[in-house]
SEFIZA-3560 file (N, C-alpha, C; in Angstrom, 3 decimals):
REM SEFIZA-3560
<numar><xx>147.034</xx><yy>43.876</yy><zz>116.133</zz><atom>N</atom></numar>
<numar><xx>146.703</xx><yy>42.814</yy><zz>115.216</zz><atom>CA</atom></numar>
<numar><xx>147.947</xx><yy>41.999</yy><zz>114.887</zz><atom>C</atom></numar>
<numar><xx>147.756</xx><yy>40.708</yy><zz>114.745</zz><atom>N</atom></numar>
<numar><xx>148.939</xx><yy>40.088</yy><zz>114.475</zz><atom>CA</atom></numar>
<numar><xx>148.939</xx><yy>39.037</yy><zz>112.882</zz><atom>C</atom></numar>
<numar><xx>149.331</xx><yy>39.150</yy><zz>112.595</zz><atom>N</atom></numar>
<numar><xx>148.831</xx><yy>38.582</yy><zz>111.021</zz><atom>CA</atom></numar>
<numar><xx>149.761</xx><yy>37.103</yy><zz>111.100</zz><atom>C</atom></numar>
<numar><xx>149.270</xx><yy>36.191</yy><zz>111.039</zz><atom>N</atom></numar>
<numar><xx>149.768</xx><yy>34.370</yy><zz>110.702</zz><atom>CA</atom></numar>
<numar><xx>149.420</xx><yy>34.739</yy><zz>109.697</zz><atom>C</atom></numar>
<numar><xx>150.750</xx><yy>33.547</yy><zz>108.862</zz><atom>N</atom></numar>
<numar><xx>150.496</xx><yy>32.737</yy><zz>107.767</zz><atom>CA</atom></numar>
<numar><xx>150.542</xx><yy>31.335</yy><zz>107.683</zz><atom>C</atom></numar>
<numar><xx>149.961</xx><yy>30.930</yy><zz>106.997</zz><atom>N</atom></numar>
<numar><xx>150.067</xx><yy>29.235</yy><zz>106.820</zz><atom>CA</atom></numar>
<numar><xx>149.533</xx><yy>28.546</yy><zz>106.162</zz><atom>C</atom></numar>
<numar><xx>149.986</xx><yy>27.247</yy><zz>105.614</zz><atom>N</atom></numar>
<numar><xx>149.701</xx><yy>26.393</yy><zz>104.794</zz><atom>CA</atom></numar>
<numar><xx>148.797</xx><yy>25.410</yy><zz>104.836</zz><atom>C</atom></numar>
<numar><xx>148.215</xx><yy>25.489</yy><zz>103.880</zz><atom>N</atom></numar>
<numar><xx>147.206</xx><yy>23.773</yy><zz>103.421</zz><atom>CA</atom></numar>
<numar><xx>146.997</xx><yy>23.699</yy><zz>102.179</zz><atom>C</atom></numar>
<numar><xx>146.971</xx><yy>22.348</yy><zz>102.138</zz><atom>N</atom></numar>
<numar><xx>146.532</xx><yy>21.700</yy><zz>100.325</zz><atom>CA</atom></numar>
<numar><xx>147.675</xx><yy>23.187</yy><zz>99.461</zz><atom>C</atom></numar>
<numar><xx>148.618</xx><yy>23.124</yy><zz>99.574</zz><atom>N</atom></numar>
<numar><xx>149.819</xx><yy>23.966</yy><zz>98.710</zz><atom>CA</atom></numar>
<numar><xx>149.278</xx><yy>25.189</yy><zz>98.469</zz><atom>C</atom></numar>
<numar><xx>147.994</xx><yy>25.789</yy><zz>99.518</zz><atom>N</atom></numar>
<numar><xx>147.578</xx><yy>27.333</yy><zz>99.592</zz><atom>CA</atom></numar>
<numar><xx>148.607</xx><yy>28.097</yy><zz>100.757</zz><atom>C</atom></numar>
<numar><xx>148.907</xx><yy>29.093</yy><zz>100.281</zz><atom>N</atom></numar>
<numar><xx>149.156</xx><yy>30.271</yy><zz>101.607</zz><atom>CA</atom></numar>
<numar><xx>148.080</xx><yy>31.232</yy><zz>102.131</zz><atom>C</atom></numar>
<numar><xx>147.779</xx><yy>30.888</yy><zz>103.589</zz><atom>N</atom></numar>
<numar><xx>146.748</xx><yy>31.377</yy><zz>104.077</zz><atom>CA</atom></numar>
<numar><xx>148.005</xx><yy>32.827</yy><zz>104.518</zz><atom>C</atom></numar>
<numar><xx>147.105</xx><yy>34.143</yy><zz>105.114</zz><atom>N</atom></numar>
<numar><xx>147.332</xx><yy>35.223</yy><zz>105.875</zz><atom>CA</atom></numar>
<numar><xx>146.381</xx><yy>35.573</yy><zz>106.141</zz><atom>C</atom></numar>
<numar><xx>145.920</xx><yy>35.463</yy><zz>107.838</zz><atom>N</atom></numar>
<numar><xx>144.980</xx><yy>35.673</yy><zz>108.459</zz><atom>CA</atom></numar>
<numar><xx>145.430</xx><yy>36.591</yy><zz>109.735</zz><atom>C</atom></numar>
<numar><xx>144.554</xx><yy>37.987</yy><zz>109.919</zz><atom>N</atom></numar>
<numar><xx>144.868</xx><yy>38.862</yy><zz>110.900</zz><atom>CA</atom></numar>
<numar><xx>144.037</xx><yy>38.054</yy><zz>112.488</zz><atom>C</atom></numar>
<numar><xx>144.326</xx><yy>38.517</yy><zz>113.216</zz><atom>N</atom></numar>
<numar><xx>144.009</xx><yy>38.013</yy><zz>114.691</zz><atom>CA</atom></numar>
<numar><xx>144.670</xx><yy>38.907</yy><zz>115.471</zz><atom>C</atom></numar>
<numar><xx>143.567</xx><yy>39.165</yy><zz>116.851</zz><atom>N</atom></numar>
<numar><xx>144.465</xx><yy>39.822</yy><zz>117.942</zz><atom>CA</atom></numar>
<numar><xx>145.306</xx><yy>38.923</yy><zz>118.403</zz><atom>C</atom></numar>
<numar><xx>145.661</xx><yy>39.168</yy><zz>119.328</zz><atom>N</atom></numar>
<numar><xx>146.813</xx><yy>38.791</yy><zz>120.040</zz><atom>CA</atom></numar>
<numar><xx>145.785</xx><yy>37.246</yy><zz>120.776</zz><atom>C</atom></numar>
<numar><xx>145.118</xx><yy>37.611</yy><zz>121.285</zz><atom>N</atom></numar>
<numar><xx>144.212</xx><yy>37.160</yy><zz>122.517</zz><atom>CA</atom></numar>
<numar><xx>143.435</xx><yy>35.685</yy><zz>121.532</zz><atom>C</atom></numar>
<numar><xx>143.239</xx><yy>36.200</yy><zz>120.161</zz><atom>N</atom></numar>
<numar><xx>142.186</xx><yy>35.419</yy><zz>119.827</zz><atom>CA</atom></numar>
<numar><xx>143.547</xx><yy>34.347</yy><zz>118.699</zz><atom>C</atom></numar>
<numar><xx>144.687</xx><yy>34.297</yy><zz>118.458</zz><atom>N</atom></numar>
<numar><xx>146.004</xx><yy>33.638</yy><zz>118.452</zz><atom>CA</atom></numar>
<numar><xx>146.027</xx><yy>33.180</yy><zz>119.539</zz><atom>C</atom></numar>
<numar><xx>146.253</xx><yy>33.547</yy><zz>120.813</zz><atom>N</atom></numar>
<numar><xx>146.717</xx><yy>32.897</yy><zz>121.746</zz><atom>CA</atom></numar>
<numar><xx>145.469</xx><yy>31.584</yy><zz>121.792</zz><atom>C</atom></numar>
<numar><xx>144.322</xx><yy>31.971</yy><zz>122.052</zz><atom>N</atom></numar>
<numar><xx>143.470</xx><yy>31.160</yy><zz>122.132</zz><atom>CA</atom></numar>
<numar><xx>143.535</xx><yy>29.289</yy><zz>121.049</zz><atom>C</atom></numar>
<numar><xx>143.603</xx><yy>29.759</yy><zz>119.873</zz><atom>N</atom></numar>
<numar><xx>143.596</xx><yy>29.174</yy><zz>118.760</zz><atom>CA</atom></numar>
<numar><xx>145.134</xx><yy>28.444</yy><zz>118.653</zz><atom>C</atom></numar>
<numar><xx>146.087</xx><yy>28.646</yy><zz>119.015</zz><atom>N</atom></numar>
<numar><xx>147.306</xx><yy>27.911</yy><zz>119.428</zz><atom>CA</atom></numar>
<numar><xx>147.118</xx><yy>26.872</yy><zz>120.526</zz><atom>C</atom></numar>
<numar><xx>146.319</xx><yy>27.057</yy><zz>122.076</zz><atom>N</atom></numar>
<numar><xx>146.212</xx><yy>26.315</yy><zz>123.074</zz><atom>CA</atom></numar>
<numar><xx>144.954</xx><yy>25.383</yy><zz>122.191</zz><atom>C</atom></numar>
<numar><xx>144.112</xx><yy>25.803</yy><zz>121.922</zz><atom>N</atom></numar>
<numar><xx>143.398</xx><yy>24.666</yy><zz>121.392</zz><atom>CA</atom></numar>
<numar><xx>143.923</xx><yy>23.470</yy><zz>120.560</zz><atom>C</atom></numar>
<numar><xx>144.616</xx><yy>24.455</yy><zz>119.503</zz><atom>N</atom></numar>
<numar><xx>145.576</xx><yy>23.769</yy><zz>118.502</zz><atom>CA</atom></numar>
<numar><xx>146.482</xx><yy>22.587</yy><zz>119.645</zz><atom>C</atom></numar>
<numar><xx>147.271</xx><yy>23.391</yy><zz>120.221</zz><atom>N</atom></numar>
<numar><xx>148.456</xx><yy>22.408</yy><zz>120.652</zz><atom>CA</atom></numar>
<numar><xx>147.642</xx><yy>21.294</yy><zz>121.978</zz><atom>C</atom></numar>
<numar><xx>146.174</xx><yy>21.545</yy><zz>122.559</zz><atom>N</atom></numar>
<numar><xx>145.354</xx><yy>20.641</yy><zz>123.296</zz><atom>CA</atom></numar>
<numar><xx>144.738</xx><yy>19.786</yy><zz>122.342</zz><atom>C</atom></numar>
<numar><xx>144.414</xx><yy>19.731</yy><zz>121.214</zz><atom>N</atom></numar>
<numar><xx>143.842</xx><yy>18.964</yy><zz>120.265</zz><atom>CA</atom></numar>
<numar><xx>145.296</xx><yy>17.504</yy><zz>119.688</zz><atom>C</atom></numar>
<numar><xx>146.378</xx><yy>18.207</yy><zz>120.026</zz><atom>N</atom></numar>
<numar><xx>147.429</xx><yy>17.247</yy><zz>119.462</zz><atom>CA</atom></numar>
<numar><xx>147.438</xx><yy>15.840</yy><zz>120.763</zz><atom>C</atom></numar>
<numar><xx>146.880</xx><yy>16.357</yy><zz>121.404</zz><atom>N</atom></numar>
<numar><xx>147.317</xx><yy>15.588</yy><zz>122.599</zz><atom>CA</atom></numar>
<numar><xx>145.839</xx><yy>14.461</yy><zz>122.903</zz><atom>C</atom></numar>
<numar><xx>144.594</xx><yy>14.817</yy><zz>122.759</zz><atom>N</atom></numar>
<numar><xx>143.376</xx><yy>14.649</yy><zz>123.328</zz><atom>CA</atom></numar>
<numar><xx>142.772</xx><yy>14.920</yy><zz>121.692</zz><atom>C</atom></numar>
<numar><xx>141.690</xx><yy>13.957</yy><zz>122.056</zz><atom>N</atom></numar>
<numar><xx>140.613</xx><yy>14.068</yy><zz>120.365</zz><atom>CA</atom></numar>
<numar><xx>139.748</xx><yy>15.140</yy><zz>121.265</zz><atom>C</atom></numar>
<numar><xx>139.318</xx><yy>15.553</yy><zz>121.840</zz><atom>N</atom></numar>
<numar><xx>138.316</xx><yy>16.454</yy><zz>122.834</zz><atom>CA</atom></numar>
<numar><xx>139.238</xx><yy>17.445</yy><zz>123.434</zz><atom>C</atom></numar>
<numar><xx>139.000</xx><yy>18.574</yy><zz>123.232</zz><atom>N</atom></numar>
<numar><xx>139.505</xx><yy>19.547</yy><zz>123.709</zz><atom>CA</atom></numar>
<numar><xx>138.537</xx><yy>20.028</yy><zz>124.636</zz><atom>C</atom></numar>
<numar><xx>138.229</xx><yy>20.859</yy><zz>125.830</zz><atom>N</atom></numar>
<numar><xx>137.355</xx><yy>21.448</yy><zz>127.210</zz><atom>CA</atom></numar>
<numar><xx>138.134</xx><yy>22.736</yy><zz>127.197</zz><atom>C</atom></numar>
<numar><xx>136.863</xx><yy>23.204</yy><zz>126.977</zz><atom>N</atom></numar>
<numar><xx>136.819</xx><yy>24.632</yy><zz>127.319</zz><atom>CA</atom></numar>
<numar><xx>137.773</xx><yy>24.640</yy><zz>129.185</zz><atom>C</atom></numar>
<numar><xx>137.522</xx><yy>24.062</yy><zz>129.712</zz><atom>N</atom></numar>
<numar><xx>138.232</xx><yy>24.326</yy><zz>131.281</zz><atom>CA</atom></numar>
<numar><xx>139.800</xx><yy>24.130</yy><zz>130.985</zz><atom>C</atom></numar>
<numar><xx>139.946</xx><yy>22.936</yy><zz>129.945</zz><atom>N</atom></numar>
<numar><xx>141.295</xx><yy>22.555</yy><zz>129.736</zz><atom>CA</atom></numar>
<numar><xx>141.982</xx><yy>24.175</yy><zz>128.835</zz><atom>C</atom></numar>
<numar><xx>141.334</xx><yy>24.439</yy><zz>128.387</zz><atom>N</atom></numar>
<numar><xx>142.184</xx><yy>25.965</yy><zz>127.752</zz><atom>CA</atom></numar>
<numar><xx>142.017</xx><yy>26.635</yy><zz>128.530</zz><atom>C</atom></numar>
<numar><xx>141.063</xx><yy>27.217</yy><zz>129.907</zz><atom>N</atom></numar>
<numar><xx>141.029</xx><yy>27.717</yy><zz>130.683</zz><atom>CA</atom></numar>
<numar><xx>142.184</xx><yy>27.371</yy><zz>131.632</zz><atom>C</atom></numar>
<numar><xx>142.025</xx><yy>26.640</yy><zz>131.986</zz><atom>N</atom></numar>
<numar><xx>143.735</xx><yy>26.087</yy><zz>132.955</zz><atom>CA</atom></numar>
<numar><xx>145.010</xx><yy>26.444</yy><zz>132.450</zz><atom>C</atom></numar>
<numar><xx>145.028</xx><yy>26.165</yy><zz>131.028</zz><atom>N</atom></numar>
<numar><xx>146.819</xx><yy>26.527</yy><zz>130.344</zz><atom>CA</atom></numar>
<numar><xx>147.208</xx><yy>27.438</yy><zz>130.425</zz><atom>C</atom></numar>
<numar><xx>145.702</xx><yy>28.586</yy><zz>130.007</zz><atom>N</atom></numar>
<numar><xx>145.868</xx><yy>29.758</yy><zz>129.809</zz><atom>CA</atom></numar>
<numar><xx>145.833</xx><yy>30.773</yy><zz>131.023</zz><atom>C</atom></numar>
<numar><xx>145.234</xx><yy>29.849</yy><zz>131.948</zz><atom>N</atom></numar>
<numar><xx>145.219</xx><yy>31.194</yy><zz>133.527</zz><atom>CA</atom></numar>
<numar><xx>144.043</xx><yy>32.268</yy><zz>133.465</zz><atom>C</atom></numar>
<numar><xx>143.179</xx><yy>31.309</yy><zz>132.178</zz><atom>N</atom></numar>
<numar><xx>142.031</xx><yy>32.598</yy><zz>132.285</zz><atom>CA</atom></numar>
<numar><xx>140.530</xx><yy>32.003</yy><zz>133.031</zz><atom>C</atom></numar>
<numar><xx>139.609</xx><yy>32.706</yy><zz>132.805</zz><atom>N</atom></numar>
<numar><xx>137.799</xx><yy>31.790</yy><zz>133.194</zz><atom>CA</atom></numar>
<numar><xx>137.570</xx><yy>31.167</yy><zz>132.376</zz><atom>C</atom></numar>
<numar><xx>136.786</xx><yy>29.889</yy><zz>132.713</zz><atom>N</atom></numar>
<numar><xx>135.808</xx><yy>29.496</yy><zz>131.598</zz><atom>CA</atom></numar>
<numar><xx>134.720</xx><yy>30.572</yy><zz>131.110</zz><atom>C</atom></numar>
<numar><xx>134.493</xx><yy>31.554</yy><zz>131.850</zz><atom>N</atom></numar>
<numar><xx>133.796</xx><yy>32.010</yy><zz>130.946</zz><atom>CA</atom></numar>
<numar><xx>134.381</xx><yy>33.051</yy><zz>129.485</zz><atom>C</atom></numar>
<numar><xx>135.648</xx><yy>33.552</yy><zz>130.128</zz><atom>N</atom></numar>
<numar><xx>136.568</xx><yy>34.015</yy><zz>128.709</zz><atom>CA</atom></numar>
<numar><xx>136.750</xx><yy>33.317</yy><zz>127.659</zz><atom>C</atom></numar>
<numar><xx>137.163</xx><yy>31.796</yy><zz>127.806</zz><atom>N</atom></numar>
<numar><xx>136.933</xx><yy>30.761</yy><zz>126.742</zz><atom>CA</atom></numar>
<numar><xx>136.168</xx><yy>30.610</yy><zz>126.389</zz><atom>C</atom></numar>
<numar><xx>135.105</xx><yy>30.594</yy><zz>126.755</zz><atom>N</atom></numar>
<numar><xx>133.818</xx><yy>29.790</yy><zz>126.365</zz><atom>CA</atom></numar>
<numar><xx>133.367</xx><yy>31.341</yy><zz>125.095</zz><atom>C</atom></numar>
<numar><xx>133.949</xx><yy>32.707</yy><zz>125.327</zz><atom>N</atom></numar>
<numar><xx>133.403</xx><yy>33.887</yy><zz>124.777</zz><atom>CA</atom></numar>
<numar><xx>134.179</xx><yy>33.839</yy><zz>123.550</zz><atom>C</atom></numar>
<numar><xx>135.378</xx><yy>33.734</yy><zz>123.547</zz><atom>N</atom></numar>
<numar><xx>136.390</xx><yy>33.405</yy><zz>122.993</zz><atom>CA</atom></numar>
<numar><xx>135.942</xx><yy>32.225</yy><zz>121.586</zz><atom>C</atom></numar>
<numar><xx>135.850</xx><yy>31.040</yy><zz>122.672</zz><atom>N</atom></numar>
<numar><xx>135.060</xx><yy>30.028</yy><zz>121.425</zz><atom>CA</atom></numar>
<numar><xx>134.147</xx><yy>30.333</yy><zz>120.733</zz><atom>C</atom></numar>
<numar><xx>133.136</xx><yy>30.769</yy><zz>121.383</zz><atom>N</atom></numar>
<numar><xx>131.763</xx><yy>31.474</yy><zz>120.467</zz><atom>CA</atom></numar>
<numar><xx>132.477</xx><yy>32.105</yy><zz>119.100</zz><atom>C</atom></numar>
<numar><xx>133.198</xx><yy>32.984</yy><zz>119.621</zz><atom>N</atom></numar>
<numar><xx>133.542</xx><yy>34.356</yy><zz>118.646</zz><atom>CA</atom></numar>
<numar><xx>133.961</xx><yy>33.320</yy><zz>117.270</zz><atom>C</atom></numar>
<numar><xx>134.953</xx><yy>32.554</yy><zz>117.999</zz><atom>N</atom></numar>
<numar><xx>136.046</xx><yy>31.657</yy><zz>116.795</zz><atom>CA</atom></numar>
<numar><xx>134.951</xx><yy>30.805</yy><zz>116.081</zz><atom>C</atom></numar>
<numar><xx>134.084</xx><yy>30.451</yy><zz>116.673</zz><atom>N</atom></numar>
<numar><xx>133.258</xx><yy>29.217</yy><zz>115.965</zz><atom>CA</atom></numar>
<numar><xx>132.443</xx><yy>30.229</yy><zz>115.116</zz><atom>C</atom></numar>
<numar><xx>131.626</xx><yy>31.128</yy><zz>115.272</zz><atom>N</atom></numar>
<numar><xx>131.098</xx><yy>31.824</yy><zz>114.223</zz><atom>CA</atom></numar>
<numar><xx>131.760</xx><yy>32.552</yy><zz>112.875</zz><atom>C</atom></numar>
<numar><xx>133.363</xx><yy>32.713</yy><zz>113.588</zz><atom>N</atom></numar>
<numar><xx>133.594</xx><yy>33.163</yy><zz>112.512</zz><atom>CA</atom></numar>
<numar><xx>134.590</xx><yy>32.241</yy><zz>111.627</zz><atom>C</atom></numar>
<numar><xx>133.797</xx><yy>30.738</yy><zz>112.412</zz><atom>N</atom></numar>
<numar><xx>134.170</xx><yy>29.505</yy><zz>110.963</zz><atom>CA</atom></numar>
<numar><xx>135.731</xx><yy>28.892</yy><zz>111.425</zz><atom>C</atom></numar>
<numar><xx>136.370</xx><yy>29.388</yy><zz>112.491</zz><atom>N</atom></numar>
<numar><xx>137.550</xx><yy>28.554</yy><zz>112.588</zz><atom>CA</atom></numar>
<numar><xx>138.062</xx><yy>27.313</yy><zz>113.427</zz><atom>C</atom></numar>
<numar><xx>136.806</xx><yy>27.186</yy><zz>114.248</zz><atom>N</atom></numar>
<numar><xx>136.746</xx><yy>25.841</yy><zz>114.902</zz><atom>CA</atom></numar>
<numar><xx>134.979</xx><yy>25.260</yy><zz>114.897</zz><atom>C</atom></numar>
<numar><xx>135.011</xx><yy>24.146</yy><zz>115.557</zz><atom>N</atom></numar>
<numar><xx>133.237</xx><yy>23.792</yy><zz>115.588</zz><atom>CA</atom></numar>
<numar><xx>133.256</xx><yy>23.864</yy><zz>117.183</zz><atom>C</atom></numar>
<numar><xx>132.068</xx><yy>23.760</yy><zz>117.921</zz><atom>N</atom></numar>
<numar><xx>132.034</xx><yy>23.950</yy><zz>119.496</zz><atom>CA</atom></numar>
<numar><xx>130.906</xx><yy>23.155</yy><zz>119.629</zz><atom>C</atom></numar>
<numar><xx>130.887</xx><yy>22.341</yy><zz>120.213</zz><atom>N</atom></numar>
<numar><xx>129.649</xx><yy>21.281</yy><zz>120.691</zz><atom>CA</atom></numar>
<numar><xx>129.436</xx><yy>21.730</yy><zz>122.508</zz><atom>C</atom></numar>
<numar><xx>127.984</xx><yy>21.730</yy><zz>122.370</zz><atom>N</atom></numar>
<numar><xx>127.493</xx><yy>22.524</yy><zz>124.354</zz><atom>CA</atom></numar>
<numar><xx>128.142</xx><yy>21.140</yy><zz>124.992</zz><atom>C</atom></numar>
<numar><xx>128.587</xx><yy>21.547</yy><zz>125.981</zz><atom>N</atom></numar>
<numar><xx>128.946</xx><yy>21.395</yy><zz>127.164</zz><atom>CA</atom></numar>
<numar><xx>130.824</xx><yy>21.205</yy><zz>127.512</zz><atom>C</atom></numar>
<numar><xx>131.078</xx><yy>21.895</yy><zz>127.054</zz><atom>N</atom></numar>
<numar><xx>132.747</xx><yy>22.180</yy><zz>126.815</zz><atom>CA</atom></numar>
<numar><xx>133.365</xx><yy>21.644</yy><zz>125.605</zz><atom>C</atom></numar>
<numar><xx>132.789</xx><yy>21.502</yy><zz>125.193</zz><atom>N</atom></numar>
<numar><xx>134.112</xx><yy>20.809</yy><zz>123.996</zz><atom>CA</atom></numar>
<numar><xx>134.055</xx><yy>21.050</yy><zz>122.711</zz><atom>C</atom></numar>
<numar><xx>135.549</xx><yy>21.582</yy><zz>122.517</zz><atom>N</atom></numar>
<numar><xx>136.009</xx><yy>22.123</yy><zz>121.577</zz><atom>CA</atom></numar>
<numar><xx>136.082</xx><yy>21.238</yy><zz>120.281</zz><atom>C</atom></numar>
<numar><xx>135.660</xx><yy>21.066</yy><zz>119.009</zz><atom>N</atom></numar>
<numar><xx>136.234</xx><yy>20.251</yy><zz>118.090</zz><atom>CA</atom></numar>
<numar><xx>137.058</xx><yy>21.348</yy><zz>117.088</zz><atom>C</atom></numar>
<numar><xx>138.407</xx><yy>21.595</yy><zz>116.731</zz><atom>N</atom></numar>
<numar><xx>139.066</xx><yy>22.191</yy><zz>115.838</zz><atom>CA</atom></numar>
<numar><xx>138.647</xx><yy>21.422</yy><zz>114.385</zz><atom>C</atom></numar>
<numar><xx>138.880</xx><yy>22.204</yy><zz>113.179</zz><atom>N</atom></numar>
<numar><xx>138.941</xx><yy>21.749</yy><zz>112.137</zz><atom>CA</atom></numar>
<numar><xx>140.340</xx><yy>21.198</yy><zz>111.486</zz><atom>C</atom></numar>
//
């Protein structure tokens, strides 16, 4: 488990995450700075993994409220 911390509106967040589901949430993060549309293939490529690991990956993150996921690849972060 890897525990981030971080800031918004002058709160301190600490949120646990594996390793895997950080890594994930950083490439989105740092593909969202670049592109208003993030693709599931495009985090698949950075990362060297399947679309279908991302796409499992996204599910997981979007239910548990930390990004939104619209069908047919694309990622919207909050």
């Amino acid at each position: 488990m890897y525990c981030t911390t971080f800031h918004a509106n002058g709160v301190v967040f600490r949120v646990k995450f594996s390793e895997s589901t950080e890594t994930y949430l950083k490439e989105i993060y740092r593909l969202s700075k670049t592109d208003e549309h993030v693709r599931s293939i495009d985090v698949a490529s950075k990362l060297n993994v399947s679309k279908a690991s991302v796409n499992g990956a996204v599910k997981k993150l979007a239910k548990e409220g930390y990004l939104n996921h619209r069908p047919y690849g694309l990622i919207f972060s909050h």
